[in-house]
C-alpha positions as CSV (number, residue, x, y, z in Angstrom):
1,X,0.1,-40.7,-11.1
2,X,-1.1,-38.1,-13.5
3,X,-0.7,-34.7,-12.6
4,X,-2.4,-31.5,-14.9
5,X,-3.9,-28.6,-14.6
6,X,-7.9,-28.8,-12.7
7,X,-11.0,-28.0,-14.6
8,X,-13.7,-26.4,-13.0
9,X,-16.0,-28.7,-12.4
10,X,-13.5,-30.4,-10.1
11,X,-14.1,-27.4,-8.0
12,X,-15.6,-30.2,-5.3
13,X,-13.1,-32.2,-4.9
14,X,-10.3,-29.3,-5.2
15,X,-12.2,-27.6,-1.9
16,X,-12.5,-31.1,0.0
17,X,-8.8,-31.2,0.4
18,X,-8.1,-27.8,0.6
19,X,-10.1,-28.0,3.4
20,X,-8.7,-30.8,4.7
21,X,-5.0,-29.4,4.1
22,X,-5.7,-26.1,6.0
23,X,-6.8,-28.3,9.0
24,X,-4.0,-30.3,8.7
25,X,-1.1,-27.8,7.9
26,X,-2.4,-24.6,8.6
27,X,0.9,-23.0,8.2
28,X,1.0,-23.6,5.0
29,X,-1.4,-21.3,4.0
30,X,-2.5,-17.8,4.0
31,X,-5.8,-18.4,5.3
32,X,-7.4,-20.5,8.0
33,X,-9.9,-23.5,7.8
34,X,-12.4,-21.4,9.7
35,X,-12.4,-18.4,6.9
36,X,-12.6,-20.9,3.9
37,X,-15.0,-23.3,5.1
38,X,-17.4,-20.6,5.8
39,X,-17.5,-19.5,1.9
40,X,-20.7,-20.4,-0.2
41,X,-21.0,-22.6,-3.0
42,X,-20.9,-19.6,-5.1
43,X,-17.7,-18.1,-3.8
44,X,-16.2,-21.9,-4.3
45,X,-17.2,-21.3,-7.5
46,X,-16.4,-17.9,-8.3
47,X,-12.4,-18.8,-7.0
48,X,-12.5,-22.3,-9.1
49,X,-13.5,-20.3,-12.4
50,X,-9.3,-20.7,-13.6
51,X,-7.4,-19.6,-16.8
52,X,-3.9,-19.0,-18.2
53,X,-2.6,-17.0,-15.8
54,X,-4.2,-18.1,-12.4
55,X,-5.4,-22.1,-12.1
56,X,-4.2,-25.1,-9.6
57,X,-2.6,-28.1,-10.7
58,X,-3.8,-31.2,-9.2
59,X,-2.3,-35.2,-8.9
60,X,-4.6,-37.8,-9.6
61,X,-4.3,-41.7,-8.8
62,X,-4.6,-44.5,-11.3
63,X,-8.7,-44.6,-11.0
64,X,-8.4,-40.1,-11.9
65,X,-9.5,-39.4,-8.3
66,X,-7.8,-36.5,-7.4
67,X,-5.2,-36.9,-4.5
């Protein structure tokens, strides 16, 4: 398991399991499945465009698929 910081253009992957997780264990977050999956592909975007100060750290198996 390797975990680091997500580029960008994992954005994709990052939002499939967001997704998933705010179906799964909404209470866990501040928003709701219903408000996130509605976003475009250019407010995915816009929110996966990290830096220093504001990114996500993602785990990722032994084939780099993130988990």
């Amino acid at each position: 398991m390797n975990v680091r910081r997500l580029f960008s253009t994992e954005c994709e992957a990052y939002w499939d399991i967001r997704l998933q997780s705010l179906q799964e264990s909404p209470e866990a977050y501040g928003s709701t499945y219903e408000e996130e999956s509605a976003f475009t592909a250019e407010v995915r975007a816009q929110r996966c465009q990290w830096s220093d100060d504001h990114f996500v750290v993602g785990a990722f198996n032994e084939s780099e698929r993130l988990v």
